[in-house]
One Martini backbone bead per residue (centre of mass of N, CA, C, O) as a GRO file, in nm:
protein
  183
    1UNK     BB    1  -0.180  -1.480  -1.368
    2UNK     BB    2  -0.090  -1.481  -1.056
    3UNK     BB    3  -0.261  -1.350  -0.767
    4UNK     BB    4  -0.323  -1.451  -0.498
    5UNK     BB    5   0.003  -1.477  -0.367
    6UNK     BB    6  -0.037  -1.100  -0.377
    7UNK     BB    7  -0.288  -1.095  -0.181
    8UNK     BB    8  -0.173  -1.227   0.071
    9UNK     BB    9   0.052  -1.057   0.094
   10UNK     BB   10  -0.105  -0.808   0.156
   11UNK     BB   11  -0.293  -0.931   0.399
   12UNK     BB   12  -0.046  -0.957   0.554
   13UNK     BB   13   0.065  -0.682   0.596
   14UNK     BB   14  -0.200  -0.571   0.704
   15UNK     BB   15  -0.166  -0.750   0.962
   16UNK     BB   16   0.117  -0.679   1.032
   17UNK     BB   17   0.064  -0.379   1.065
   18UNK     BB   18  -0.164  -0.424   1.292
   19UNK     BB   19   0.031  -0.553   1.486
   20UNK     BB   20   0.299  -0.343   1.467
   21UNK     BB   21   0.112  -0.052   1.553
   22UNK     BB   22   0.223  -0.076   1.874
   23UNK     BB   23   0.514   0.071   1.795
   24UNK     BB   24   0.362   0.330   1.854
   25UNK     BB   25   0.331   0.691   1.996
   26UNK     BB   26   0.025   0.672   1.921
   27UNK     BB   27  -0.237   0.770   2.016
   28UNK     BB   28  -0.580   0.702   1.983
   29UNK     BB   29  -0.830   0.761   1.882
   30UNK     BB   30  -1.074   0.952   1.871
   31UNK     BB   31  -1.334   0.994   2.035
   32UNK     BB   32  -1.449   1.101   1.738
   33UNK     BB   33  -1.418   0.877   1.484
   34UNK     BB   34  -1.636   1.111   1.256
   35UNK     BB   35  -1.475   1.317   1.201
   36UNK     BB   36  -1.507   1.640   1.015
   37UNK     BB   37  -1.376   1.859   0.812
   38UNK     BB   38  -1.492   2.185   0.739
   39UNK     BB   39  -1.495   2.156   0.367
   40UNK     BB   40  -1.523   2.268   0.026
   41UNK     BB   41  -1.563   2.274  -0.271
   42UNK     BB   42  -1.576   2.556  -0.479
   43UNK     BB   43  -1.847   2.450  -0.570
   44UNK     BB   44  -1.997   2.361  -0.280
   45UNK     BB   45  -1.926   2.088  -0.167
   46UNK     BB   46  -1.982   1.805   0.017
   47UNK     BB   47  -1.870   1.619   0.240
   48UNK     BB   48  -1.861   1.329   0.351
   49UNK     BB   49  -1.990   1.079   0.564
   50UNK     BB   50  -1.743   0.859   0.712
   51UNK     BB   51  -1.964   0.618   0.695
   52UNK     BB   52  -1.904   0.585   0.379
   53UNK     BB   53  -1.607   0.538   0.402
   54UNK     BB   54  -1.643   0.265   0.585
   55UNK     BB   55  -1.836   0.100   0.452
   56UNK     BB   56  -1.629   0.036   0.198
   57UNK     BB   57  -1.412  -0.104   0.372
   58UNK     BB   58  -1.611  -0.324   0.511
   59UNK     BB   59  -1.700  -0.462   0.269
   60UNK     BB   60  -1.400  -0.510   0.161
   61UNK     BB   61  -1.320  -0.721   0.431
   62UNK     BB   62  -1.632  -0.927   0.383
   63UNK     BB   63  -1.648  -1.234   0.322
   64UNK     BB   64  -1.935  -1.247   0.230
   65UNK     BB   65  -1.864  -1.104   0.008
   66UNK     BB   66  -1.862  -1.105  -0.321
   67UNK     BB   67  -1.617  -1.027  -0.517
   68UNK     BB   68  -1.841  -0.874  -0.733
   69UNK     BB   69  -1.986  -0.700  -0.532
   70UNK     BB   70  -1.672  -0.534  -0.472
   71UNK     BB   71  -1.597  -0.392  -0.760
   72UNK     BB   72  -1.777  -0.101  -0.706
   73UNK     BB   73  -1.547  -0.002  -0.437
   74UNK     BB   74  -1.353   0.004  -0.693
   75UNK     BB   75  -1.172   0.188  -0.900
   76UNK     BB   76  -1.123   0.032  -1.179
   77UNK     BB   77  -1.252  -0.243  -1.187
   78UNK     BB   78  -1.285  -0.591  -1.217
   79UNK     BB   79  -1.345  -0.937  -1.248
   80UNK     BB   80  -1.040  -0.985  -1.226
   81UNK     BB   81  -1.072  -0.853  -0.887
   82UNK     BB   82  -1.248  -1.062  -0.739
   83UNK     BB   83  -1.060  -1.283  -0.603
   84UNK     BB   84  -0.833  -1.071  -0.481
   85UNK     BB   85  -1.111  -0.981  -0.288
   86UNK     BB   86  -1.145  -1.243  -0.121
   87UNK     BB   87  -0.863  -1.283  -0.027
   88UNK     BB   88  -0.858  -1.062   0.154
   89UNK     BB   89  -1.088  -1.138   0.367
   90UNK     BB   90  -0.988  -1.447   0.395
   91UNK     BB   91  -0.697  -1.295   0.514
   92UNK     BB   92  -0.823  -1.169   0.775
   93UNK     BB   93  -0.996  -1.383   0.889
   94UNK     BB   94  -0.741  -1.598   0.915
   95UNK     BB   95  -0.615  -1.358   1.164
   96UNK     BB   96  -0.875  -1.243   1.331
   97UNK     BB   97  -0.950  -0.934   1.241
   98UNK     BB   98  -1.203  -0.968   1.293
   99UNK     BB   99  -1.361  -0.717   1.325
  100UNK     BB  100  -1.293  -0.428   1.199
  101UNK     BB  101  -1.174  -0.113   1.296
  102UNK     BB  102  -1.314   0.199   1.170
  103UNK     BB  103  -1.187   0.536   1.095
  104UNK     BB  104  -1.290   0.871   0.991
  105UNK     BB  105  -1.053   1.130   0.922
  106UNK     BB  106  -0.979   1.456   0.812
  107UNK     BB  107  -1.113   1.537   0.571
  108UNK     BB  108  -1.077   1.590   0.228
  109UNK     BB  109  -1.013   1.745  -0.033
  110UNK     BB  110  -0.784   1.672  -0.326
  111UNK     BB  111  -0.521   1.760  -0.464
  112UNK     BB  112  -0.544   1.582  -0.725
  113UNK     BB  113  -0.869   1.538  -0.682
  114UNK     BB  114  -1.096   1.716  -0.627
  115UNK     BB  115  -1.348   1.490  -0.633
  116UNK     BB  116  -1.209   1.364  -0.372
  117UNK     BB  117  -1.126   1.206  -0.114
  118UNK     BB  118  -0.969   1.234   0.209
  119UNK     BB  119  -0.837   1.010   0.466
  120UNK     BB  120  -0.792   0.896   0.819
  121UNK     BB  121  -0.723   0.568   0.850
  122UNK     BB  122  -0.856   0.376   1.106
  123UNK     BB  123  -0.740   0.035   1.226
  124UNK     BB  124  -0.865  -0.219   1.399
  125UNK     BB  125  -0.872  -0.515   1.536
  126UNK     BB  126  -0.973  -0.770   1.674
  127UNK     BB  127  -0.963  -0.730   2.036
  128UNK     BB  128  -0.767  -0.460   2.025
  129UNK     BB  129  -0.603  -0.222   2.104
  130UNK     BB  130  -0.609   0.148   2.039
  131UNK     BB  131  -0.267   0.071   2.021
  132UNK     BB  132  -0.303  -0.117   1.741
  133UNK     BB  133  -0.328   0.102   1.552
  134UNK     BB  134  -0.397   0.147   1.173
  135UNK     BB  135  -0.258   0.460   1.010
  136UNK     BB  136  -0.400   0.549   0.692
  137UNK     BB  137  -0.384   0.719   0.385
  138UNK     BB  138  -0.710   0.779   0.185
  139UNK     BB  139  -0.877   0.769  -0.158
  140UNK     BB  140  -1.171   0.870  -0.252
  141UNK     BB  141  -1.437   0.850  -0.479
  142UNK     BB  142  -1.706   0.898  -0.708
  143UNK     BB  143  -2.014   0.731  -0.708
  144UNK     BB  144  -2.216   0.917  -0.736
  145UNK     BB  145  -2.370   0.876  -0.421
  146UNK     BB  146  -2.122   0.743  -0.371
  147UNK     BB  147  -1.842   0.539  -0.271
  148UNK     BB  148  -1.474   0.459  -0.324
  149UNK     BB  149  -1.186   0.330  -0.399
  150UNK     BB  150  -0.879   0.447  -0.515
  151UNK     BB  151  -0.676   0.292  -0.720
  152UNK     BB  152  -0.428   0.361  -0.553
  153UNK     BB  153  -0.492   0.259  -0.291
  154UNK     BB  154  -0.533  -0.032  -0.376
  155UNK     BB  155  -0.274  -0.082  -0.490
  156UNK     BB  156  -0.167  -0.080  -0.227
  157UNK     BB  157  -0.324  -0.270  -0.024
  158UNK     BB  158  -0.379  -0.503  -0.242
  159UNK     BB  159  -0.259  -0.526  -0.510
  160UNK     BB  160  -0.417  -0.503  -0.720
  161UNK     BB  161  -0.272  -0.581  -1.081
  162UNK     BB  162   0.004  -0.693  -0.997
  163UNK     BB  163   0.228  -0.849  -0.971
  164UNK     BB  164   0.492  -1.016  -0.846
  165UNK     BB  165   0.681  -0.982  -0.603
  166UNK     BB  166   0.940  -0.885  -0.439
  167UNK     BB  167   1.242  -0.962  -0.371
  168UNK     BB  168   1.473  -0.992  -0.131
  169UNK     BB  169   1.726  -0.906  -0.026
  170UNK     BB  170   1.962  -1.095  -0.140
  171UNK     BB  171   1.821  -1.260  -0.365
  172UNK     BB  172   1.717  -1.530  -0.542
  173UNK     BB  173   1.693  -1.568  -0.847
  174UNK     BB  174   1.508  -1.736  -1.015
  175UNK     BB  175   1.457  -1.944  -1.216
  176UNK     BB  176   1.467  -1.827  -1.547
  177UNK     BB  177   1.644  -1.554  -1.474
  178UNK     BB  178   1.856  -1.367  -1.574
  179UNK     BB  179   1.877  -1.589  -1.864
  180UNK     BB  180   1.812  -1.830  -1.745
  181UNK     BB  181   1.745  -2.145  -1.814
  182UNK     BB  182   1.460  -2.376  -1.821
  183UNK     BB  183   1.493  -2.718  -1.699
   0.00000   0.00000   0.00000
């Protein structure tokens, strides 16, 4: 299966999100960006700080990184989505996206796996203003002292492990496809 065009167009939707989120009425995010709700688990464990939550999205953004590096940053990932996280990177990087401003706010345990933690992620492009900001609801996970990003969000943003992207609405389906016999 090729994953490449399928990490291209999502990190190009993620450029795109990021381009076009100037026509949003939000204005800029927090003035302290690494804010946090101030809320335990009933165990009561405490929150992580934001900066854990940034540094996983920064390092998997990071084309320096190689993507067998950022298996750790992705819950259940394997040896198969390091390709797919390098294009993600490489696809970030040529769109001059890059260094991203990162910001996490809002933390919180998740209603769906409490040991998880939920935060509104802000990422600004390299060089953009505040307004052009895009904001992500994003779900993280316990990797031991660490954190991950959780397999639902990843598959989101990046599209690891999916198929190849849907035809736009109208279009015509493949050769060899819908039955047709392929030349």
């Amino acid at each position: 299966m090729h994953r490449y065009p399928t990490i291209i167009l999502s990190a190009a939707t993620v450029v795109a999100a990021l381009g076009l989120s100037g026509c949003t009425t939000a204005g800029p995010p927090a003035a302290t960006p690494s804010s946090v709700v101030s809320a335990a688990t009933p165990a009561g464990a405490p929150l992580p700080d934001p900066a854990a939550l940034i540094d996983v999205l920064a390092r998997l953004s990071d084309p320096a990184v190689p993507g067998v590096q950022k298996l750790a940053l992705v819950e259940g990932s394997t040896e198969a989505d390091a390709g797919a996280l390098d294009a993600f990177a490489r696809a970030l990087a040529d769109n001059h996206a890059l260094p991203l401003g990162i910001a996490a706010t809002d933390l919180a345990f998740s209603d769906r796996d409490p040991a998880n933690v939920t935060a509104e992620v802000t990422i600004t492009p390299a060089g953009a203003e505040p307004d052009r900001a895009f904001s992500f609801p994003m779900e993280f996970t316990p990797a031991g002292a660490a954190w991950r990003l959780s397999r639902q969000t990843a598959n989101l943003l990046l599209t690891i492990n999916a198929g190849p992207p849907a035809p736009p609405p109208g279009a015509l389906p493949p050769p060899g496809g819908a039955g047709e016999p392929v030349p």
